[in-house]
N, C-alpha and C positions, 0 to 999 in steps of 0.2 A: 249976341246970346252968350253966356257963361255956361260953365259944367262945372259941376264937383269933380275932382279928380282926384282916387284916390291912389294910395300904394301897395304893391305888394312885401310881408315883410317874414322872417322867415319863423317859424315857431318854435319855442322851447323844448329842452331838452327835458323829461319828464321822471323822475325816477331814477336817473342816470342812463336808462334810455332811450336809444336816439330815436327818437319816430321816424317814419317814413312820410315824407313831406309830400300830400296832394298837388299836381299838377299846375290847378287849376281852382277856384270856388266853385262850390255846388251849382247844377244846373240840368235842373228839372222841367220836360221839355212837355206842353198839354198834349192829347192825343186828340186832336179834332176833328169835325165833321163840316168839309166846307165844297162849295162847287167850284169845280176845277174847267167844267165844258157847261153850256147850257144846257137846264134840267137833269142834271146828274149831281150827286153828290160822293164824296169818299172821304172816309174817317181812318184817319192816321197819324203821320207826323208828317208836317206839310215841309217840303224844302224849296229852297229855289235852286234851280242849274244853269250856267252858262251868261254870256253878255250880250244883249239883255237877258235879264232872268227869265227864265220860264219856269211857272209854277207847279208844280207836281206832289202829290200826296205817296209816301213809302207805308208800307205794311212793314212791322218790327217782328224779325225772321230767324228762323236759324238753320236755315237750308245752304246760302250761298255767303261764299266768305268776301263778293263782291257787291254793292249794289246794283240791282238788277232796276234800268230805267227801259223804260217801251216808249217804241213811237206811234205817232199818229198813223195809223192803218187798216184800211179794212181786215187785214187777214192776222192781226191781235189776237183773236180768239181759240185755241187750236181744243177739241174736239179728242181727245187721245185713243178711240176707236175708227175714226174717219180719215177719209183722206184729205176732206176740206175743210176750209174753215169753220167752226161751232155755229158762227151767226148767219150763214148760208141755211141753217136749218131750224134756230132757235131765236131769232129776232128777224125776220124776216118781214122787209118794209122798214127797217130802222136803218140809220147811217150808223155805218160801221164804226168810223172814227168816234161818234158821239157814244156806245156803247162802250168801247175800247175806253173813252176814258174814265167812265163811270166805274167801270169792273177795277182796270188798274192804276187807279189814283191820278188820271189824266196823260200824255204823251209827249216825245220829247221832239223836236226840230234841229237836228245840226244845224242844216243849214242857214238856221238862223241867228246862230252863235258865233259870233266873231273871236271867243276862244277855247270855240273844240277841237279837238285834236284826236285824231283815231290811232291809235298806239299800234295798227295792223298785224295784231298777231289775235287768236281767239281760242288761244291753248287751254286746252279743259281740264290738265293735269290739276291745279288747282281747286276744279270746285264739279265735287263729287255729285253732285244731281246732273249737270247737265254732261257727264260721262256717262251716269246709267241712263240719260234720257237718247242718247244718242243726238243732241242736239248743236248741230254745228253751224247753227247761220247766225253768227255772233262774232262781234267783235268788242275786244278792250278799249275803253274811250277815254281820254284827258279832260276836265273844264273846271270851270269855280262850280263851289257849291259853298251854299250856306242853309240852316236851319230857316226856316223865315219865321219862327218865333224864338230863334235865340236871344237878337237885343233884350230884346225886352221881356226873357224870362232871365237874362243875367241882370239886368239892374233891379226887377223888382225883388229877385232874391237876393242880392249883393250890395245895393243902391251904390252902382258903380258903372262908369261904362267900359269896357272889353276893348284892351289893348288890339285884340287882331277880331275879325268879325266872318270873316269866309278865309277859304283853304282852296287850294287846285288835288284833287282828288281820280282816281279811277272809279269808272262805274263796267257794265256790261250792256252795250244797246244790243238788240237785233237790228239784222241786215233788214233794207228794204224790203218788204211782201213778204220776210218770214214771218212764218206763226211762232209764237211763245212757248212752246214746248211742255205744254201744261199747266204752266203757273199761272197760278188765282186769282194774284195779286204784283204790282211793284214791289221789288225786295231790299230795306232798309237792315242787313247784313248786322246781326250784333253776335255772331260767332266768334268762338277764342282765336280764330284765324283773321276777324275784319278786318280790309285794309282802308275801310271807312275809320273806326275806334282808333287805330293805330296811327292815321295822319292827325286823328281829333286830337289824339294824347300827344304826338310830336311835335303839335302844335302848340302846344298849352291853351288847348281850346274846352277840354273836360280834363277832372281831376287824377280819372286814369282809365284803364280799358274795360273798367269792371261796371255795372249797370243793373237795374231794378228797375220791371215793369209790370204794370198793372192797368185795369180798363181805364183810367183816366190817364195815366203820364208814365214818361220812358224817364228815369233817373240816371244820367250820365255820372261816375262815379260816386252814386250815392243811394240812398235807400231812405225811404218817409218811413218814420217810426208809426206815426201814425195811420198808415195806410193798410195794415196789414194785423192779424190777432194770432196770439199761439205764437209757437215758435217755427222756426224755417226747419224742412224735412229738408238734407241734402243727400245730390244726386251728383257719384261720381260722372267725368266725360267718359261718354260710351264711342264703344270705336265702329265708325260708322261704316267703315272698309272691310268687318269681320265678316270672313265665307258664311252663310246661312246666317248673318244677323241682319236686324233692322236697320236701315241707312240714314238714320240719323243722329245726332249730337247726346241728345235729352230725353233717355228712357227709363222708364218708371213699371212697376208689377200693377197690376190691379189685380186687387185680393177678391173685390166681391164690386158688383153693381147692381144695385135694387131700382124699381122703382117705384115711387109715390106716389098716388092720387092726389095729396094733399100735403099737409103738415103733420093731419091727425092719423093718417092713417097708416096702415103696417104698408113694411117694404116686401114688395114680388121681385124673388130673383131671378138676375137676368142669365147669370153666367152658369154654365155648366162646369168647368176649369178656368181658374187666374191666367193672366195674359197680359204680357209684356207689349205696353204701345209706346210709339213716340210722345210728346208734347213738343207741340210747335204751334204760338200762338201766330204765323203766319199760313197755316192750314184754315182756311174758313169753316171746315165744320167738324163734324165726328166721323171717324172710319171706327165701327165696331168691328169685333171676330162674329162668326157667323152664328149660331146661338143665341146671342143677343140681339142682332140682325133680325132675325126668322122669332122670335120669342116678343117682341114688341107689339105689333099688331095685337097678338092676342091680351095680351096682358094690359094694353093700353086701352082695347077694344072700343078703336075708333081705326080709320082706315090710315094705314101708312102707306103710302104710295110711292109708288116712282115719280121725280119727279126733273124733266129732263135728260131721260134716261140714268140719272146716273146720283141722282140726290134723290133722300127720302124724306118727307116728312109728315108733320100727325095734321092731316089735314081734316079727320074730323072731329078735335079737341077746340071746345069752345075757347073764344077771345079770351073770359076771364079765366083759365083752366088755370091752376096752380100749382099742375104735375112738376116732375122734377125727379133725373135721375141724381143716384148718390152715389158715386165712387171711393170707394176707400184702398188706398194704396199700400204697399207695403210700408210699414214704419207707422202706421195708424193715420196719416194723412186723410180725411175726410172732404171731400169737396161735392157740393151739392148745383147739379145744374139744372138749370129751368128749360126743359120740352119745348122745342117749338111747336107752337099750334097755329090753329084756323088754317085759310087757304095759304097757298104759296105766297100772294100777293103779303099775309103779314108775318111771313115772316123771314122777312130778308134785312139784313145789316144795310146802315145806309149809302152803302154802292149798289143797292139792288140787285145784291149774290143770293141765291136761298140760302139758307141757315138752317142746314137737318144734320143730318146723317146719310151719311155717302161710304161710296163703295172702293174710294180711293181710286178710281181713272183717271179724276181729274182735280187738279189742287194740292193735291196730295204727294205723297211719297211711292206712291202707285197702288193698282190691282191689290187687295187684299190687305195692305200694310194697317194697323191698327194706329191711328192718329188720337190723342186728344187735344182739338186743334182750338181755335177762336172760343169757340161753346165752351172748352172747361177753363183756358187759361185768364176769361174775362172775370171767373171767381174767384181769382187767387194775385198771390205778389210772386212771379217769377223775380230771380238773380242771378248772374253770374259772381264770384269770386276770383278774379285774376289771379289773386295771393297763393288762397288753397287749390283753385282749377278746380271747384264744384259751383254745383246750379245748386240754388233753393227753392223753393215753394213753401210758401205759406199763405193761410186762408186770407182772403180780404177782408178787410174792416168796411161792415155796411154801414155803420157810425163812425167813418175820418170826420176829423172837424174839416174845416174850408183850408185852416192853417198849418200847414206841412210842417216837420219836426226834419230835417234832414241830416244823415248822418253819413259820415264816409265812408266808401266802399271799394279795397281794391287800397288803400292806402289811411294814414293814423290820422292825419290834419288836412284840414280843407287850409291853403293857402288865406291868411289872416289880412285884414284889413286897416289898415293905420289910419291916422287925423287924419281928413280933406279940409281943403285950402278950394277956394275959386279959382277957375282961371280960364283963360282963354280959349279958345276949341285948338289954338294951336302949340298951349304952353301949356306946358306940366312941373310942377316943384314938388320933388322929394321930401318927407317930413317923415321925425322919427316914427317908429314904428312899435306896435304890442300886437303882441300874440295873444287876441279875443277871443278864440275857438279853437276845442280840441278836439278829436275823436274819438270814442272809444278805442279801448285792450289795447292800449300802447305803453 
């Protein structure tokens, strides 16, 4: 068999100046929905761990500055009101394991790994959720990782193959028979602290630390022109350590939240006072302020329920309901999200989590914290900017074409690609080189 093989070469100096030279080529990575355990599915960004691989789906987070991997266990599930495990009381008759994978994008096996390595220390200093969770049956872990759709999202955007393909990386496993300490999901870390981003970038495995994502795809140094309408609202980093503030990264005002019956008809307000929440598309659902909590039932005037203690949703809004609340934030940002209805059974994401509005005990950022988690961030194009160290949001484009527009992010030129030549899977020849692609505002 032959390969093209092409080169990297370096880009032009533009104006007289210098740009800031991307890492790496663009590398836009899908967000899928695949089974990970029999009759489960989870939708995320699928990687593989360790030798042999084992396959595991991450949720894209901004809770922990580590990737957060789970193992195969019954007591996975933790409950943040009880003393035992969740599935003790809410799957009862199911194998733990096979829940456990389904909820967290599947589990990991050391010992099946001929290069894990357990780094033996589980210092929390570091990563601020699991100091306020009080959670300590954790350790730092060593192995390969790889994307398991990188190949082949770097040649069909590049049509090139990827000098290096996997990295040896730190993750966070739990100890055996601990519970997870509340988390919803597997946590794929895209915090200005990752030290996932940061081996990807020192590796020259993505363009740089900075990223754009949205319900279809996580953009490692880059942003789809096309994915997104309006311009980006930016969100200084908020300090998640501040006495009486919110404990997270990405917080935003909400000025007003109405809701809908329809398209045609007028907005019922829900808020009594604006309220400062997080946004973390690793939260699966909504944690309202209370107001809007206690103000929904009537207003929706179908039954919102409890539902496993601790999620609510509109359980009696027909299938075809086309309610939708509308949040508009400070700076005029408008985002319009779709109610879930019918029973609980429809309306769960495809790990089979419910999808309402929650009270924050579990998933969440805690008791009371105001999230807008999965529900609103699936309507928008989140970003980081490494450069400036602000988040953006901007609405989604319901009309993207198929064919992404990708542009840099976090740096001026996406590394250029010169003439390919044939050659052997073991030979590679150097050939001059032009600078084909440029960035914007360089």
């Amino acid at each position: 068999m032959r390969f093209k093989h092409w080169v990297w070469v370096l880009p032009a100096l533009r104006a007289g100046v210098k740009a800031v030279q991307c890492a790496a080529p663009p590398l836009n990575l899908p967000l899928r929905t695949i089974s990970v355990a029999p009759g489960t599915f989870s939708h995320g960004i699928p990687i593989s761990i360790g030798i042999p691989p084992q396959q595991l789906v991450l949720t894209p987070s901004l809770s922990l500055d580590t990737p957060f991997i789970p193992r195969y266990t019954d007591s996975c599930i933790y409950a943040a009101d009880a003393s035992r495990p969740a599935n003790a009381t809410r799957w009862n008759g199911r194998d733990g394991k096979i829940v456990c994978a389904g909820i967290y994008g599947g589990g990991f096996v050391p010992t099946l790994s001929t290069s894990f390595f357990d780094n033996g220390t589980n210092s929390p200093v570091s990563e601020a959720w699991f100091k306020r969770a009080r959670f300590s049956d954790w350790h730092f872990m060593t192995d390969k990782f790889v994307f398991a759709d990188y190949l082949e999202a770097y040649v069909q955007q590049n049509a090139a193959l990827p000098e290096k393909r996997n990295l040896t990386t730190s993750f966070i496993l739990p100890d055996e028979g601990a519970t997870f300490g509340g988390l919803s999901s597997s946590v794929l870390s895209l915090t200005p602290g990752s030290r996932l981003l940061e081996a990807l970038y020192s590796e020259g495995m993505v363009p740089s630390k900075s990223w754009s994502l949205s319900n279809d795809s996580l953009c490692l140094g880059c942003v789809d022109e096309n994915a997104y309408t309006g311009e980006f609202q930016n969100f200084k980093l908020a300090d998640r350590d501040k006495d009486g503030g919110l404990p997270c990264l990405l917080q935003a005002k909400v000025e007003t939240l109405d809701y809908y019956s329809d398209g045609s008809s007028a907005g019922v307000a829900l808020l009594d006072d604006a309220f400062v929440a997080c946004i973390d598309p690793g939260v699966m659902s909504l944690v309202l302020p209370t107001d809007a909590y206690t103000k929904l039932p009537e207003v929706v005037g179908a039954d919102v329920k409890a539902a496993f203690e601790w999620s609510a949703t509109s359980a009696g809004l027909p299938k075809n309901s086309s309610s939708f609340l509308r949040f508009k934030l400070t700076g005029d940002l408008e985002v319009d999200v779709m109610l879930p209805r019918a029973g609980v059974e429809d309306v769960k994401d495809p790990s089979g989590q419910p999808l309402g509005i929650e009270t924050g005990s579990w998933g969440a950022y805690g008791q009371g914290v105001p999230v807008l988690g999965k529900l609103f961030t699936a309507s928008i194009v989140l970003r980081w900017d490494e450069v400036t160290q602000e988040y953006g949001a901007a609405r989604r484009n319901p009309k993207a074409s198929e064919k992404s527009d990708l542009e840099p992010l976090g740096c001026d030129s996406f590394l250029s690609l010169g003439k390919y030549v044939e050659t052997t899977p073991s030979v590679g020849v150097i050939l001059q080189s032009s600078s084909i692609r440029e960035g914007r505002g360089a």
